[in-house]
C-alpha positions, 0 to 999 in steps of 0.5 A, a space after each residue: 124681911 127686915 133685918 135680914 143679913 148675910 150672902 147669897 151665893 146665886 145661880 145666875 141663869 143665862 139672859 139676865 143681868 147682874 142687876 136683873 138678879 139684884 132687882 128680883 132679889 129686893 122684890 122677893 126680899 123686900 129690902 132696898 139694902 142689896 148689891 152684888 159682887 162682880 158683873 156677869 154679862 147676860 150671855 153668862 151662868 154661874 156663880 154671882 154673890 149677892 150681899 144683903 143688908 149689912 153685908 153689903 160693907 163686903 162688896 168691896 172686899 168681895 170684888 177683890 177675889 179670883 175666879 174660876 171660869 169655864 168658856 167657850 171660844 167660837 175661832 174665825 168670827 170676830 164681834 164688836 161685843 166680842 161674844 155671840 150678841 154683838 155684831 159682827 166685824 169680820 170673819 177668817 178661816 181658822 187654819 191653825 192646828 189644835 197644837 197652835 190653838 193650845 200653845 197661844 192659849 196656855 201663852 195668856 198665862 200670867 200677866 198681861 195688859 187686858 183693854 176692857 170692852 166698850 161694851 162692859 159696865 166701866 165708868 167713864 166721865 159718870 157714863 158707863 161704857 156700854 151706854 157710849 157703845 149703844 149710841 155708837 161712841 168709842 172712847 180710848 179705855 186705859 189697859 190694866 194688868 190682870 193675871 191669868 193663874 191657870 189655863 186649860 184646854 179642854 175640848 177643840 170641836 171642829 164639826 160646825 166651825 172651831 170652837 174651843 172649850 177652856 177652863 181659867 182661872 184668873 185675877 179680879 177685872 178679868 173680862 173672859 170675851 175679851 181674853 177670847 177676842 185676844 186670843 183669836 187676834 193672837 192666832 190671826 183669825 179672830 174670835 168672840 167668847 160663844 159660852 160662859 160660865 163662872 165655876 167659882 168666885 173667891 170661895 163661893 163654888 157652883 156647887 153651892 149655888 141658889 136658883 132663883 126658883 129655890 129661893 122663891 119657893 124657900 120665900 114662900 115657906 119662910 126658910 129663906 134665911 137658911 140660903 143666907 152665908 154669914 158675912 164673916 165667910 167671905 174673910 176666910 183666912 184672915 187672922 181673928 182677934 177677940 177683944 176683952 170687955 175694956 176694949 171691946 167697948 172702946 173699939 165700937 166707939 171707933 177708938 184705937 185699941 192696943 193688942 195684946 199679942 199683937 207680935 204674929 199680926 203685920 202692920 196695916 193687915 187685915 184682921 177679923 174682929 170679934 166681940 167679947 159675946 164672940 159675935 162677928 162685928 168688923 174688919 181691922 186694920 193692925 198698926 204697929 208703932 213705938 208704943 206698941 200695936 194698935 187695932 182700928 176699925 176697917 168697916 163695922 158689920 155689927 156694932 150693937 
């Protein structure tokens, strides 16, 4: 399918990697131009958006959105992969209230300073964590600020264990095992995160999501293009300016243009560019300056 453009909004199923989708994809696609937007770990489902061709320029921007969660908390066994595949490490008997489960959960809300797991896709001197973890090396990892918006229990089960139902909501680089495991070191017993499914990514929902047995079968009556998403979607809520034909011309060539009602737009925001035809074609970055305000390019969609 040469040519092909646009966003698919996946269905990951559970035991496949992130790359495992993208690899089936390009197969069934025929096309090498083809990535997606944020990992989710083998044990995980949901939502997993997969950019291809010249949507690909959207990756980037795409990994900068929140994401909305629904997970599965086992309390009383710890991991060393801090979810169900790994080994484990050690185990305690829960002996916290339903009251004390919910109080140090809704306590992760806002802020804090998450250590990625060793075994998760970083990069560290060009090898990925979980490549130095198989081989039994643990290197110190730097912790990062995420924020957790939102947090609610839903469900505590105690008939095999004490297992937790929660929903998040959570800022980009968030590793939900590792909020799990925190949450289990914070309550004294210990945990690993037993269930994973990712409801939302930015605005890509669950409910709009493709199976990849759907998109094979739409490969094989040829009505594939129809589960494709125009990259413009993932700029929803950005400002969009539209350029006349002088500017138009002189912006495709990578030169500065002036704006015209440049007073509602900031310096340095994001803006969505669009063509004299009204077609979609780049991100834009405005510049405010004495002489006035200017459009540059950010990253080029279409340019012919």
């Amino acid at each position: 399918m040469d040519g092909i453009n646009g966003i698919l909004n996946i269905l990951k199923p559970p035991g496949m990697t992130s790359f495992d989708v993208v690899a089936y994809l390009r197969g069934l696609l025929g096309i090498r131009k083809i990535g997606h937007a944020g990992t989710l770990d083998p044990l995980a489902v949901g939502v997993l958006t997969v950019c291809v061709g010249n949507a690909t320029g959207a990756i980037e921007f795409l990994m900068d959105k929140d994401k909305h969660y629904r997970a599965e908390l086992t309390l009383g066994i710890a991991t060393d992969t801090q979810d169900s595949t790994g080994e484990i490490l050690y185990t305690a008997v829960p002996g916290c209230s339903d009251e004390e489960i919910k109080t140090a959960i809704s306590s992760f809300a806002g802020k804090y300073h998450q250590t990625p797991p060793m075994y998760s896709a970083l990069r560290v001197d060009g090898k990925r964590l979980y490549e130095l973890a198989r081989d039994g090396i643990e290197v110190e990892r730097q912790s990062r600020e995420v924020e957790i918006y939102s947090v609610r229990v839903l469900d505590i089960d105690r008939v095999d264990g004490v297992k937790v139902l929660f929903d998040v909501h959570c800022s980009k680089g968030t590793y939900i095992r590792t909020l799990c495991a925190d949450i289990g070191e914070r309550l004294g017993c210990g945990g690993h995160m037993s269930f994973l499914l990712r409801k939302r990514a930015g605005s890509f929902n669950l409910s709009a999501a493709y199976e990849l047995e759907e998109l094979a079968q739409m490969q094989k009556e040829k009505t594939l293009q129809n589960a494709l998403i125009n990259v413009e979607s993932a700029f929803d809520g950005l400002p969009g300016y539209v350029l006349d034909k002088d500017s138009d011309r002189k912006f495709r060539n990578g030169m500065h243009v002036a704006v015209k009602n440049g007073a509602f737009l900031n310096s340095a925001a994001l803006v969505r560019v669009y063509g004299t035809n009204k077609q979609f074609i780049a991100l834009g970055t405005i510049k405010n300056s004495e002489d006035g305000t200017y459009l540059k390019v950010k990253k080029f969609f279409y340019i012919h």
